[in-house]
N, C-alpha and C positions, 0 to 999 in steps of 0.2 A: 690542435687548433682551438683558440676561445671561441668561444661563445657568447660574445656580444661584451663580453665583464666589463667592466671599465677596468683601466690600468690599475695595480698596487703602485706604481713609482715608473716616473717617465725620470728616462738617464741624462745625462747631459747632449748626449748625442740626436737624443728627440728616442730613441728605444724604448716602445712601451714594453715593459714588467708585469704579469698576473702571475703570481705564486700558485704553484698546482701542489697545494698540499699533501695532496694521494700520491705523490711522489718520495715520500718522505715517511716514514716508521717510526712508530711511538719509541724504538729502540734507537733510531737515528737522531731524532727530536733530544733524548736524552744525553746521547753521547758530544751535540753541540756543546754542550756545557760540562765536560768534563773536561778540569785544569790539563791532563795528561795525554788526551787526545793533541794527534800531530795535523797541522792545516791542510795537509796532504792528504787525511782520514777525511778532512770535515768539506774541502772544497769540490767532490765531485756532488755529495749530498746537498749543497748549495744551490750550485749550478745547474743540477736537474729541478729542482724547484723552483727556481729561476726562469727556466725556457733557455738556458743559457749554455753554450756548450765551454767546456774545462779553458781552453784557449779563449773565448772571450771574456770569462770569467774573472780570471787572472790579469787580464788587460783593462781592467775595467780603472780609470783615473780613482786614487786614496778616495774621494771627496764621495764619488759616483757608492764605491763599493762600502763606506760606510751607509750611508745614507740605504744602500741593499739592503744590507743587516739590518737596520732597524726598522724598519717595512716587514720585514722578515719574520722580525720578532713579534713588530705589535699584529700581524696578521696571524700568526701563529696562535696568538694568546688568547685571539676570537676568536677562530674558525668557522663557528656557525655563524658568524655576524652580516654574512656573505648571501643577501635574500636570492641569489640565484645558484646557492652552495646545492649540492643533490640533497645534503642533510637538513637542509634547512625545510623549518614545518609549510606544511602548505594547504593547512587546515587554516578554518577563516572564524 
């Protein structure tokens, strides 16, 4: 369940999207970006960072599921950007 976040990316359908990074493995994070990796390796890693289960993931309209991925990524790139992140400082 979130915790108040606001959404990373509301889908076409109105679906709000928070990425739960702690889903996801500095080793998983890695293997996104390997040319040799098969979409079948990389889509359940997606999809649980998503809040999304394999079948809705997969079903998600071209337009919906890029527009994912790039949320995806530029969330990723911050992570601590997130002032209600656990990691994020909370010294004043």
């Amino acid at each position: 369940m979130q915790r108040g976040n606001m959404a990373d990316l509301i889908l076409s359908n109105g679906r709000e999207i928070t990425f739960d990074l702690s889903k996801m493995t500095l080793r998983q994070y890695r293997g996104l970006f390997d040319i040799k990796k098969k979409a079948v390796e990389e889509d359940p890693i997606i999809s649980a960072v998503s809040g999304l289960t394999i079948e809705e993931y997969l079903d998600l309209p071209h337009p919906d599921w890029k527009r994912l991925l790039a949320a995806l990524f530029k969330k990723a790139r911050e992570p601590l950007a997130d002032p209600n992140s656990q990691s994020a400082s909370i010294s004043t």
